[in-house]
mmCIF entry with sequence, helices, sheets and N, C-alpha, C, O atoms, coordinates in Angstrom:
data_MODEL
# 
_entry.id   MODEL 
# 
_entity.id                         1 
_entity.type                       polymer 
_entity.pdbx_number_of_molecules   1 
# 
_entity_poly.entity_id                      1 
_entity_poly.type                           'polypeptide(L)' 
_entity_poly.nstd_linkage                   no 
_entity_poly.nstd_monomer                   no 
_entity_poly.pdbx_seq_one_letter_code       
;(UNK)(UNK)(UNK)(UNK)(UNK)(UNK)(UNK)(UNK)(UNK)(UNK)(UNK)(UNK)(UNK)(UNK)(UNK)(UNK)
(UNK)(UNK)(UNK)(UNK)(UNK)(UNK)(UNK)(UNK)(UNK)(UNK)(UNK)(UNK)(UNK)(UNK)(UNK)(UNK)
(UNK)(UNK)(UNK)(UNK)(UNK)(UNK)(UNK)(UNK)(UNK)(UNK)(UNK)(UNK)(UNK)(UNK)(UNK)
;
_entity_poly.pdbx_seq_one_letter_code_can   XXXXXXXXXXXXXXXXXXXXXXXXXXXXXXXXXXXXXXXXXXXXXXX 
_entity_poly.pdbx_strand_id                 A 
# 
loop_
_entity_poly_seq.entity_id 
_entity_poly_seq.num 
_entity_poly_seq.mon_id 
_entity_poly_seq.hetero 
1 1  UNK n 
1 2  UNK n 
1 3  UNK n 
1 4  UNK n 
1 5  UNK n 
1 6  UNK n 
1 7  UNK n 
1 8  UNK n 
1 9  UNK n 
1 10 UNK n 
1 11 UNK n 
1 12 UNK n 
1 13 UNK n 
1 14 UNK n 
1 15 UNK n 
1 16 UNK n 
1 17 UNK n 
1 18 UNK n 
1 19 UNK n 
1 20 UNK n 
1 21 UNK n 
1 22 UNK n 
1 23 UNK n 
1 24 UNK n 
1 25 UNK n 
1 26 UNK n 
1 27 UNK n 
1 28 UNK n 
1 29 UNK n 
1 30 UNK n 
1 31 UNK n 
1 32 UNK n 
1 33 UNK n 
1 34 UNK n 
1 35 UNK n 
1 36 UNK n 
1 37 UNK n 
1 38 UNK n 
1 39 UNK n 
1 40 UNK n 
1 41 UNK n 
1 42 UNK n 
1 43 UNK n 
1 44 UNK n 
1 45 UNK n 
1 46 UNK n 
1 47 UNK n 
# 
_struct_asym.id          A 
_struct_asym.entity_id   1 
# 
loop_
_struct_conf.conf_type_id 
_struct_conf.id 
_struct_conf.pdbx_PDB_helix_id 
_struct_conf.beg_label_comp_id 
_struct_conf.beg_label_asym_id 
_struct_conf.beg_label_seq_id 
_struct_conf.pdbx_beg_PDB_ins_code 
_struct_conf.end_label_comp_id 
_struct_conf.end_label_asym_id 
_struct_conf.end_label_seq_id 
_struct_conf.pdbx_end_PDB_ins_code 
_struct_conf.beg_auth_comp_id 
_struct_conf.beg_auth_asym_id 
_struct_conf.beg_auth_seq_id 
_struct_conf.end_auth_comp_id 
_struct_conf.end_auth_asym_id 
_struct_conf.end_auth_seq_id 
_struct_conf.pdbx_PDB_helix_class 
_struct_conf.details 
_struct_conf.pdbx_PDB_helix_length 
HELX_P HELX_P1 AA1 UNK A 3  ? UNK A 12 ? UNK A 3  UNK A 12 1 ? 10 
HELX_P HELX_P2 AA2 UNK A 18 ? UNK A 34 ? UNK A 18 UNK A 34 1 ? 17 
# 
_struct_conf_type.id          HELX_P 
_struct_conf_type.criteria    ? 
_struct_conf_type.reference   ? 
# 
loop_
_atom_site.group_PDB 
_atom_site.id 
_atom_site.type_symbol 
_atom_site.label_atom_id 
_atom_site.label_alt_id 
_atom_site.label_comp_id 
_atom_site.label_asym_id 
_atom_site.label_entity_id 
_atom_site.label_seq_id 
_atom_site.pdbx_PDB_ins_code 
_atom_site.Cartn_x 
_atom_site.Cartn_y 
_atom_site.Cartn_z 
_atom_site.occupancy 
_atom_site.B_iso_or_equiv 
_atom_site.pdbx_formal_charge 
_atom_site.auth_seq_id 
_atom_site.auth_comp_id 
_atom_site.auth_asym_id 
_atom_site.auth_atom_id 
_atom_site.pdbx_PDB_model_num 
ATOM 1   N N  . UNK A 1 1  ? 4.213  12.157 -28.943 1.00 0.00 ? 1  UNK A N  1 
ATOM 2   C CA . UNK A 1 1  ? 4.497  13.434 -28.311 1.00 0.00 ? 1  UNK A CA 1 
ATOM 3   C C  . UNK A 1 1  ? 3.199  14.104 -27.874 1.00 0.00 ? 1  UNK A C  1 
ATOM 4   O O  . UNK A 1 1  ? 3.152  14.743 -26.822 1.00 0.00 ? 1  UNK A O  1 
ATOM 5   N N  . UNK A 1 2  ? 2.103  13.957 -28.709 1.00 0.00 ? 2  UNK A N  1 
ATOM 6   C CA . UNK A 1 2  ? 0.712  14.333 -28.452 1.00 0.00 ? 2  UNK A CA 1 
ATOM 7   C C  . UNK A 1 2  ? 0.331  13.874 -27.026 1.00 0.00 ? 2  UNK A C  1 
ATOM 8   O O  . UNK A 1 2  ? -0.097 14.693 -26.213 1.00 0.00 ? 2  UNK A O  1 
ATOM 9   N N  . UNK A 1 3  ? 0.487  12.552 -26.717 1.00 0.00 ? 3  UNK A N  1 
ATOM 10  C CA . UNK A 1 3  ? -0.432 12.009 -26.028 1.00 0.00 ? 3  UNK A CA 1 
ATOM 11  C C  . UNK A 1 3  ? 0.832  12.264 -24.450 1.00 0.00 ? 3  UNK A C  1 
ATOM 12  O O  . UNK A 1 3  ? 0.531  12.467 -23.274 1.00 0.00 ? 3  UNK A O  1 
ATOM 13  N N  . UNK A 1 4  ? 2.059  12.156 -25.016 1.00 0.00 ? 4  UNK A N  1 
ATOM 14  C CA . UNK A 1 4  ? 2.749  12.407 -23.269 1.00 0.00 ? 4  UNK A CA 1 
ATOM 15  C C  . UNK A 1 4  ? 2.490  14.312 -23.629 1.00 0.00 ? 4  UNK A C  1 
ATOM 16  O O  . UNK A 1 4  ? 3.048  14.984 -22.761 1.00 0.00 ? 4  UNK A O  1 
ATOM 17  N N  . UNK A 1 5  ? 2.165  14.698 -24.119 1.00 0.00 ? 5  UNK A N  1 
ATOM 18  C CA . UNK A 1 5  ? 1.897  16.702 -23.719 1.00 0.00 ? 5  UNK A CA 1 
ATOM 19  C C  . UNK A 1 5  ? 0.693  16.301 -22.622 1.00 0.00 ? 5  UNK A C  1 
ATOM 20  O O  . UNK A 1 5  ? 0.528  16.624 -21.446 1.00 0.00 ? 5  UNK A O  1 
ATOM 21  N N  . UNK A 1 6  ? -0.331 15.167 -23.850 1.00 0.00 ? 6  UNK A N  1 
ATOM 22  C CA . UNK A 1 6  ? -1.737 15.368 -22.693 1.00 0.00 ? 6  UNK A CA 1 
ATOM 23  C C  . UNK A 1 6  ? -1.576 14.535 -21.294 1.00 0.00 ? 6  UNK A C  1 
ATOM 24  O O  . UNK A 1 6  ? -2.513 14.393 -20.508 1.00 0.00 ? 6  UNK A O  1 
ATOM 25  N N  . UNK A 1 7  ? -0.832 14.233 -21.177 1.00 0.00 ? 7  UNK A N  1 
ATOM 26  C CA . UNK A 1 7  ? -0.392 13.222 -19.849 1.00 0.00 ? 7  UNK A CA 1 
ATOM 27  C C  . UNK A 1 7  ? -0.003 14.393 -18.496 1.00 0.00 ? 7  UNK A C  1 
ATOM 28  O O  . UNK A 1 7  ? -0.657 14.394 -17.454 1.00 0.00 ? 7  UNK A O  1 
ATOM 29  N N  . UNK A 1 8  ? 1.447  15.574 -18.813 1.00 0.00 ? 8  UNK A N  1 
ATOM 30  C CA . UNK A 1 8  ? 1.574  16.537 -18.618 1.00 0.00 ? 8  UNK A CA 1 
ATOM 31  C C  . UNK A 1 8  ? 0.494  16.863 -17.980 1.00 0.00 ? 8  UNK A C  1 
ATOM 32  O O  . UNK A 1 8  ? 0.305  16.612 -16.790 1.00 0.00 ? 8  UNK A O  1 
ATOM 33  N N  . UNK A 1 9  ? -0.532 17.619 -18.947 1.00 0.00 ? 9  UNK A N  1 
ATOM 34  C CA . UNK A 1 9  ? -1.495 18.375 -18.622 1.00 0.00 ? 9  UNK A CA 1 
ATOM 35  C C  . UNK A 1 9  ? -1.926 18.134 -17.708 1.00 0.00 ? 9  UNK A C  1 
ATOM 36  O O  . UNK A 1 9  ? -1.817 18.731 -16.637 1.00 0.00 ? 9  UNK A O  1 
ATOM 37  N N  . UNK A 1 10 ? -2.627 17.004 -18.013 1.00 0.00 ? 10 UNK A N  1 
ATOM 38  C CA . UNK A 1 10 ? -3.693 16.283 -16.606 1.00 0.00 ? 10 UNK A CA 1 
ATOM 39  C C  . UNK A 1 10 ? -3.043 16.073 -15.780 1.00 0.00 ? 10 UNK A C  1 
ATOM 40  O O  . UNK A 1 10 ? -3.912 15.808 -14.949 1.00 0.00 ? 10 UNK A O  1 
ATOM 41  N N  . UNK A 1 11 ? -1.640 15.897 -14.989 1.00 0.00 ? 11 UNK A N  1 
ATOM 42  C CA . UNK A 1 11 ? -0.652 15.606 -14.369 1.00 0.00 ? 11 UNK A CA 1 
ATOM 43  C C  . UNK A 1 11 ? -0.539 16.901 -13.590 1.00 0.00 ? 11 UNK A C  1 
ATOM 44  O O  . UNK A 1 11 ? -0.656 16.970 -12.366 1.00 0.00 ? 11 UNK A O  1 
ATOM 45  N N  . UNK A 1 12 ? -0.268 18.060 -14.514 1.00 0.00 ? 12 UNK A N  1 
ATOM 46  C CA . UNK A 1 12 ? -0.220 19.456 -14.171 1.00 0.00 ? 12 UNK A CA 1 
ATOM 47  C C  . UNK A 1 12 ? -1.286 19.742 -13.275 1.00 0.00 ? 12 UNK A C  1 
ATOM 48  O O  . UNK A 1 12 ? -1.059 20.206 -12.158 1.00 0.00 ? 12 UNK A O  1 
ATOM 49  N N  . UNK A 1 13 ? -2.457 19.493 -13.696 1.00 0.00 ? 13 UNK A N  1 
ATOM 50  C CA . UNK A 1 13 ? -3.575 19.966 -13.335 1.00 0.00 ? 13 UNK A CA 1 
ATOM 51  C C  . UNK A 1 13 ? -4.184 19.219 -12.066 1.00 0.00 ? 13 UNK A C  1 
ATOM 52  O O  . UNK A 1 13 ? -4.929 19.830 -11.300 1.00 0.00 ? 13 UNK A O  1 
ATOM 53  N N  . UNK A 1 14 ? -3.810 17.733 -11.838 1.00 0.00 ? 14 UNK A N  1 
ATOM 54  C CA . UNK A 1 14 ? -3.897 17.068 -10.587 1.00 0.00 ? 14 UNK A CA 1 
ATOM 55  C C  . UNK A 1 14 ? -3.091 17.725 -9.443  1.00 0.00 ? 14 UNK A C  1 
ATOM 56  O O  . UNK A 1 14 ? -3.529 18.274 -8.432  1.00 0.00 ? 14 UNK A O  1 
ATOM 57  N N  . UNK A 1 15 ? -1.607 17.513 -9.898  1.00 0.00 ? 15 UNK A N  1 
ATOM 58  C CA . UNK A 1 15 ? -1.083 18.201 -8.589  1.00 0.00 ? 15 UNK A CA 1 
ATOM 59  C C  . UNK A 1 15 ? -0.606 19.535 -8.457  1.00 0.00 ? 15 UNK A C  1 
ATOM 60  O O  . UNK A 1 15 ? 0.190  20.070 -7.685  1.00 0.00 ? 15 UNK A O  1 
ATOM 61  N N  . UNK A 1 16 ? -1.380 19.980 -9.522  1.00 0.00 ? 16 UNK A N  1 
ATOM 62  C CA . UNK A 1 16 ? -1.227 21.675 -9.130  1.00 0.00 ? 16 UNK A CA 1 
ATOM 63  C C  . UNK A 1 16 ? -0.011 22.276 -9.356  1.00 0.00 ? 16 UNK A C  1 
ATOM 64  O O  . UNK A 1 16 ? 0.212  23.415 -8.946  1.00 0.00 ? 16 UNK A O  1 
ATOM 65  N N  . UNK A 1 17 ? 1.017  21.454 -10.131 1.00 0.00 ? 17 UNK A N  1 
ATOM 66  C CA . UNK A 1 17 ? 1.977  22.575 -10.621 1.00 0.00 ? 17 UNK A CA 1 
ATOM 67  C C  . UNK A 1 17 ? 1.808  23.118 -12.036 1.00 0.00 ? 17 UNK A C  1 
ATOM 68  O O  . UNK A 1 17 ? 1.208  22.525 -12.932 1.00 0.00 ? 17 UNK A O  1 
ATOM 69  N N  . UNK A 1 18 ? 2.273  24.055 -12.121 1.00 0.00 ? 18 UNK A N  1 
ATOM 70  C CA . UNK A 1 18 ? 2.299  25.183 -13.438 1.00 0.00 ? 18 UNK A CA 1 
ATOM 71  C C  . UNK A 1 18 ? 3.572  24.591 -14.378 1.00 0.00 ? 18 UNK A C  1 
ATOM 72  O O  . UNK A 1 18 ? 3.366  24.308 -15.558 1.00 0.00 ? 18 UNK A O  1 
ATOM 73  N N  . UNK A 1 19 ? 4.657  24.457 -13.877 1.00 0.00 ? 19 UNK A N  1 
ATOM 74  C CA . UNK A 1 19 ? 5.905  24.261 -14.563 1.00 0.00 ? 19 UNK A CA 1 
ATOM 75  C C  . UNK A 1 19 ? 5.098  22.700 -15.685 1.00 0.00 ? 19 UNK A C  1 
ATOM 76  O O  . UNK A 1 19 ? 4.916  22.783 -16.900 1.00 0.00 ? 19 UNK A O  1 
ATOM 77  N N  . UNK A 1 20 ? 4.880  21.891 -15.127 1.00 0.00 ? 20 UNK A N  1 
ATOM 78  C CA . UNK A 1 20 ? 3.774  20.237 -15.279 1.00 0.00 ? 20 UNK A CA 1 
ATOM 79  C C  . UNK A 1 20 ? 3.022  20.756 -17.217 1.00 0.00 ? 20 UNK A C  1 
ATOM 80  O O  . UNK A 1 20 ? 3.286  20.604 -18.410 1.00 0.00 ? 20 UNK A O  1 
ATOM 81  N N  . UNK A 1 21 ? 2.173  21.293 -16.452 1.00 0.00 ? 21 UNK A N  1 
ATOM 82  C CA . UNK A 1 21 ? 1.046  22.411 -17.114 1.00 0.00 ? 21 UNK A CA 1 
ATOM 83  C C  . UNK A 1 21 ? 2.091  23.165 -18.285 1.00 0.00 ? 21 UNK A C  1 
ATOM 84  O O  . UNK A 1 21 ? 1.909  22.732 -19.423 1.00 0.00 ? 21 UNK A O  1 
ATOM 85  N N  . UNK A 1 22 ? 2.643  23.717 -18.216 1.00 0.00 ? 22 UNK A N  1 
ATOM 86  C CA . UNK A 1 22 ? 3.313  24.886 -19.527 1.00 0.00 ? 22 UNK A CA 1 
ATOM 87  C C  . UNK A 1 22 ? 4.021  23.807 -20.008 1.00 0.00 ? 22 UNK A C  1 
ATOM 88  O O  . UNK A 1 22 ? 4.013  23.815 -21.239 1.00 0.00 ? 22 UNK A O  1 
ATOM 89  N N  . UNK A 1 23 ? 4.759  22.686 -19.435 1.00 0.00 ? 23 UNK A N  1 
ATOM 90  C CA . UNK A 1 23 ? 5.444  22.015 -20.553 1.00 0.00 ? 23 UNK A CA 1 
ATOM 91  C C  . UNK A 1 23 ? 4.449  20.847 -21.490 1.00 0.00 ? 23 UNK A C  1 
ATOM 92  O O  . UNK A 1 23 ? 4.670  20.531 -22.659 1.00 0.00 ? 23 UNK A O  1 
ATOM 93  N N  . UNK A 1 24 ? 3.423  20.378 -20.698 1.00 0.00 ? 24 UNK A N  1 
ATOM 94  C CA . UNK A 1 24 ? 2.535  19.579 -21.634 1.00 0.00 ? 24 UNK A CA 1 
ATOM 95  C C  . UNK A 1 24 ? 1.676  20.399 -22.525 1.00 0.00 ? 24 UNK A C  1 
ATOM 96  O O  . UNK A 1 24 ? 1.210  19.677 -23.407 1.00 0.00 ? 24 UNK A O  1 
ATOM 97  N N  . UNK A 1 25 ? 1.336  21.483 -22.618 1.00 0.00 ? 25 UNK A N  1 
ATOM 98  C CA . UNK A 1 25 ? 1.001  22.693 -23.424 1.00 0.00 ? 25 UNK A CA 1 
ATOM 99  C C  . UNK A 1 25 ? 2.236  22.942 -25.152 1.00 0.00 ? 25 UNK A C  1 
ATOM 100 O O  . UNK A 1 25 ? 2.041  22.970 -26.368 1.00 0.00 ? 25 UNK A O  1 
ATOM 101 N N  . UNK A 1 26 ? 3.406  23.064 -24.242 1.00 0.00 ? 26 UNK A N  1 
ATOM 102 C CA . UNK A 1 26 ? 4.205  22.897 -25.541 1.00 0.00 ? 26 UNK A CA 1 
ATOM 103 C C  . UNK A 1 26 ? 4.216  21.501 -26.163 1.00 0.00 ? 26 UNK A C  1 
ATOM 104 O O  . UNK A 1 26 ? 4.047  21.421 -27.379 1.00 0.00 ? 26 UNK A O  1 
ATOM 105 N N  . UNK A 1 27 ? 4.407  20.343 -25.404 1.00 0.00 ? 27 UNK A N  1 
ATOM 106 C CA . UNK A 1 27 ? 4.687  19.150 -25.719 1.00 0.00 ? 27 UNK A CA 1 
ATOM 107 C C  . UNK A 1 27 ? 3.604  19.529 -27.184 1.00 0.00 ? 27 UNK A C  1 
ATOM 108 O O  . UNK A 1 27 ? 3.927  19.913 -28.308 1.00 0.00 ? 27 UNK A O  1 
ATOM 109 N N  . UNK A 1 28 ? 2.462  19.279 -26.691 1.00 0.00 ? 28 UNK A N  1 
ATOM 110 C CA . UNK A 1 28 ? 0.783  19.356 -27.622 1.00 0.00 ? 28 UNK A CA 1 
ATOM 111 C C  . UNK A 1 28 ? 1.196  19.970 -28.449 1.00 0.00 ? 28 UNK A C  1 
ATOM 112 O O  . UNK A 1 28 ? 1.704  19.363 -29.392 1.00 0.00 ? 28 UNK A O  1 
ATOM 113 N N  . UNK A 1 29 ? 1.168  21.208 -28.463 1.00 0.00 ? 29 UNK A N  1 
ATOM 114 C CA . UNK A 1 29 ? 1.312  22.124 -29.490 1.00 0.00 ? 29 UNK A CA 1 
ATOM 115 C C  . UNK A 1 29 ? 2.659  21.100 -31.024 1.00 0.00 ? 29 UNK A C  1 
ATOM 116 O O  . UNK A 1 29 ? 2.564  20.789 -32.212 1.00 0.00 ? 29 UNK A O  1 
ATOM 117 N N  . UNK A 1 30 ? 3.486  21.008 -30.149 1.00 0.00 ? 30 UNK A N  1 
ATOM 118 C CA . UNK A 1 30 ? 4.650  20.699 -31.043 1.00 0.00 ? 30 UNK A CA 1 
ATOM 119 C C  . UNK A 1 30 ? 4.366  19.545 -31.957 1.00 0.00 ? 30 UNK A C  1 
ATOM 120 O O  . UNK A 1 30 ? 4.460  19.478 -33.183 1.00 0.00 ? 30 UNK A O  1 
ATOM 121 N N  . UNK A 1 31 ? 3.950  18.538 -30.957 1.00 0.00 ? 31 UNK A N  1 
ATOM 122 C CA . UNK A 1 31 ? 3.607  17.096 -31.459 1.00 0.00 ? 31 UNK A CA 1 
ATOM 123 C C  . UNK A 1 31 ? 1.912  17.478 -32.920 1.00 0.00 ? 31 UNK A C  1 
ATOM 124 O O  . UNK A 1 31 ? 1.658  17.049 -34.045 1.00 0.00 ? 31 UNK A O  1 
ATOM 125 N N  . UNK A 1 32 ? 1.238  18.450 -31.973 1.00 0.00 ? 32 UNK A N  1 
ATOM 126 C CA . UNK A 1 32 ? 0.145  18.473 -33.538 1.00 0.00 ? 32 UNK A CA 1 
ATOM 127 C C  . UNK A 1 32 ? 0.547  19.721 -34.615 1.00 0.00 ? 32 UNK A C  1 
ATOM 128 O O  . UNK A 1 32 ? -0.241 20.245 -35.403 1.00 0.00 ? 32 UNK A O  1 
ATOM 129 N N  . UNK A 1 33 ? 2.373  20.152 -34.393 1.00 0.00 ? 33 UNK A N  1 
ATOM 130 C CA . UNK A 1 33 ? 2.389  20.888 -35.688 1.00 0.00 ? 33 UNK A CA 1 
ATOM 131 C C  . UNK A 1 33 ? 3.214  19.714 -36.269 1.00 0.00 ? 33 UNK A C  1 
ATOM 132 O O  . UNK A 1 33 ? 3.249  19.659 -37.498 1.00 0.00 ? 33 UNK A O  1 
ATOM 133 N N  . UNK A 1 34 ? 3.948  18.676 -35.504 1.00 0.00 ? 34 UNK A N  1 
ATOM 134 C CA . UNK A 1 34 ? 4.881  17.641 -36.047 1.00 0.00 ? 34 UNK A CA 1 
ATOM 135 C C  . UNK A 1 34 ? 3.825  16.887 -37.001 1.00 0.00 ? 34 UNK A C  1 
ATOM 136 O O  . UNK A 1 34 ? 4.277  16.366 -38.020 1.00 0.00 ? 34 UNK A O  1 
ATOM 137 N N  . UNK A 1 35 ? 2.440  16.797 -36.732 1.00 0.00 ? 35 UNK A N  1 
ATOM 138 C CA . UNK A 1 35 ? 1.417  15.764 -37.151 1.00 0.00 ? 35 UNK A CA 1 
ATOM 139 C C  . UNK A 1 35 ? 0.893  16.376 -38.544 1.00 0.00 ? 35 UNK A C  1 
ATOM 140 O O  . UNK A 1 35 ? 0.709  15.683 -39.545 1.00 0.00 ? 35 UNK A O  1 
ATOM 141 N N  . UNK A 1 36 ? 0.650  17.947 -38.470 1.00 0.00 ? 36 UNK A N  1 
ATOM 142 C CA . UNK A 1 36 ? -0.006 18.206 -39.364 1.00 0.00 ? 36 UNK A CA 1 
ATOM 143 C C  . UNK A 1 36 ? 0.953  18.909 -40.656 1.00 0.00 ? 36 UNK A C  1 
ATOM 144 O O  . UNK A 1 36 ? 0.440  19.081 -41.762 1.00 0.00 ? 36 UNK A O  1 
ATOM 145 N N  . UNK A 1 37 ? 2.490  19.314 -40.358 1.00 0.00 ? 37 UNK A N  1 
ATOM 146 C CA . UNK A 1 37 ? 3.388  20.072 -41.133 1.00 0.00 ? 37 UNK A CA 1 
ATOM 147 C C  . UNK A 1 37 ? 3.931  18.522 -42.182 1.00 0.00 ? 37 UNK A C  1 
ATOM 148 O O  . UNK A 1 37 ? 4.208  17.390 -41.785 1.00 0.00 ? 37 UNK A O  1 
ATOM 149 N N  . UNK A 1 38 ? 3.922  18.844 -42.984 1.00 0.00 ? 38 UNK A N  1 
ATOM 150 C CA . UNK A 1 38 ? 4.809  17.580 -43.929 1.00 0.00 ? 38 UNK A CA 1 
ATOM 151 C C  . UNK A 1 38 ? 6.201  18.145 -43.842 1.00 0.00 ? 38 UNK A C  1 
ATOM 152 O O  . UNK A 1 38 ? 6.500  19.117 -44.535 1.00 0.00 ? 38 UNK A O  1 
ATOM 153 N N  . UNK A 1 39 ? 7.335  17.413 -42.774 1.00 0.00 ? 39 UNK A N  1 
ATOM 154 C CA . UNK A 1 39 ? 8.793  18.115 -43.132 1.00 0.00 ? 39 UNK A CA 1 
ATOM 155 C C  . UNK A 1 39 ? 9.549  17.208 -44.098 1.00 0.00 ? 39 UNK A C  1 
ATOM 156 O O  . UNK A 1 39 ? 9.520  15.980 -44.017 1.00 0.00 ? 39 UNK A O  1 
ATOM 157 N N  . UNK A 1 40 ? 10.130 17.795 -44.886 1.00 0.00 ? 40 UNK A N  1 
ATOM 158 C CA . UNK A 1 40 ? 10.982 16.554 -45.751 1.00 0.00 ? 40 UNK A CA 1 
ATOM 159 C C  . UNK A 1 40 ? 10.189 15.830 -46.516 1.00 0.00 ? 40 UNK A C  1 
ATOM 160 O O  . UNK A 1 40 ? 10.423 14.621 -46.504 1.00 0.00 ? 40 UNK A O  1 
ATOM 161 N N  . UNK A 1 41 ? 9.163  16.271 -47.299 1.00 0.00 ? 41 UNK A N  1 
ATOM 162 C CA . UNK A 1 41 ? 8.358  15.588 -48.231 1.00 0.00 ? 41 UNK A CA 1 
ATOM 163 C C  . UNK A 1 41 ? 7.165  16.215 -48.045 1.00 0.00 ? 41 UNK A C  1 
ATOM 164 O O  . UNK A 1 41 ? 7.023  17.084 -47.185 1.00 0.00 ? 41 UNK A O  1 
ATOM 165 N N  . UNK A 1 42 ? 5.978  15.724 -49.035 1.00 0.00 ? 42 UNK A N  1 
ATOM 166 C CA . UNK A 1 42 ? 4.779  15.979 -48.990 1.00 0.00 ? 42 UNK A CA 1 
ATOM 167 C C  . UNK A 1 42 ? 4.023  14.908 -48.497 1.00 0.00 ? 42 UNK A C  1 
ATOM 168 O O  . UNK A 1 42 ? 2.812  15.085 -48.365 1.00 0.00 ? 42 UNK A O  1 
ATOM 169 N N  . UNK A 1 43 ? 4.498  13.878 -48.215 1.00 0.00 ? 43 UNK A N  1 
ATOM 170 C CA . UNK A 1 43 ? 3.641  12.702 -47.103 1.00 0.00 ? 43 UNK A CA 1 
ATOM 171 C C  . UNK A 1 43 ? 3.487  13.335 -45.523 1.00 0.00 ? 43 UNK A C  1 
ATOM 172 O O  . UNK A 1 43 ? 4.318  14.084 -45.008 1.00 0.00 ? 43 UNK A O  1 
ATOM 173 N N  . UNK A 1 44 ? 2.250  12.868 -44.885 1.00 0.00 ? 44 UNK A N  1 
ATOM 174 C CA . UNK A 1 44 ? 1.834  13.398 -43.528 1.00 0.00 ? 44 UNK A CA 1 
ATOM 175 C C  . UNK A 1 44 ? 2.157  12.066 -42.807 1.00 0.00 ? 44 UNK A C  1 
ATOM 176 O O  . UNK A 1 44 ? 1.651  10.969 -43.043 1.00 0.00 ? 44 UNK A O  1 
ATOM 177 N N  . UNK A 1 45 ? 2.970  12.330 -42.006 1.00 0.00 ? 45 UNK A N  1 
ATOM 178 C CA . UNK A 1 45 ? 3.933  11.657 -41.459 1.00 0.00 ? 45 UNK A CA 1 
ATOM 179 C C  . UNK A 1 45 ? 2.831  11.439 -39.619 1.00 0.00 ? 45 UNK A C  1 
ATOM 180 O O  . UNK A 1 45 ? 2.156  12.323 -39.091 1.00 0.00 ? 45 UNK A O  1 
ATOM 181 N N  . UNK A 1 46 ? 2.996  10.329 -39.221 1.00 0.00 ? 46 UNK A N  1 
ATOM 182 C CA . UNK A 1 46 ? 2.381  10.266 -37.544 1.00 0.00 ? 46 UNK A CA 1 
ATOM 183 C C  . UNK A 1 46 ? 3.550  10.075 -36.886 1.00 0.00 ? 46 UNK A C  1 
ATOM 184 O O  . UNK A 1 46 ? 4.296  9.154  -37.219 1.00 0.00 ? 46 UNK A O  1 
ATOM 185 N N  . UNK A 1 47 ? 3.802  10.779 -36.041 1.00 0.00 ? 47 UNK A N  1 
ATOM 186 C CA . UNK A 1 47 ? 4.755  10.339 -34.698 1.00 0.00 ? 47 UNK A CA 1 
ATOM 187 C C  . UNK A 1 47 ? 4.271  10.148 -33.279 1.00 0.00 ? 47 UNK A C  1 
ATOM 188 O O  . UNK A 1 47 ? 5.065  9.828  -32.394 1.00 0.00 ? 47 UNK A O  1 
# 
């Protein structure tokens, strides 16, 4: 999820749309609280 947010981004940022841009922003965000939150246990889980 990390790495398609940063795909987004740079995607966003090549062809100049915003909509591109705000969703690879969330993608990121989500994917490094998915990375760093332990849900359902205390193991740190990679997705």
């Amino acid at each position: 999820m990390v790495i398609l947010g940063i795909i987004l981004i740079v995607l966003g940022l090549v062809v100049d749309l915003q909509i591109l841009l705000i969703i690879g922003v969330i993608l990121l965000i989500v994917g490094l609280v998915m990375n760093f939150v332990p849900i359902g246990g205390t193991r740190r889980r990679y997705y």
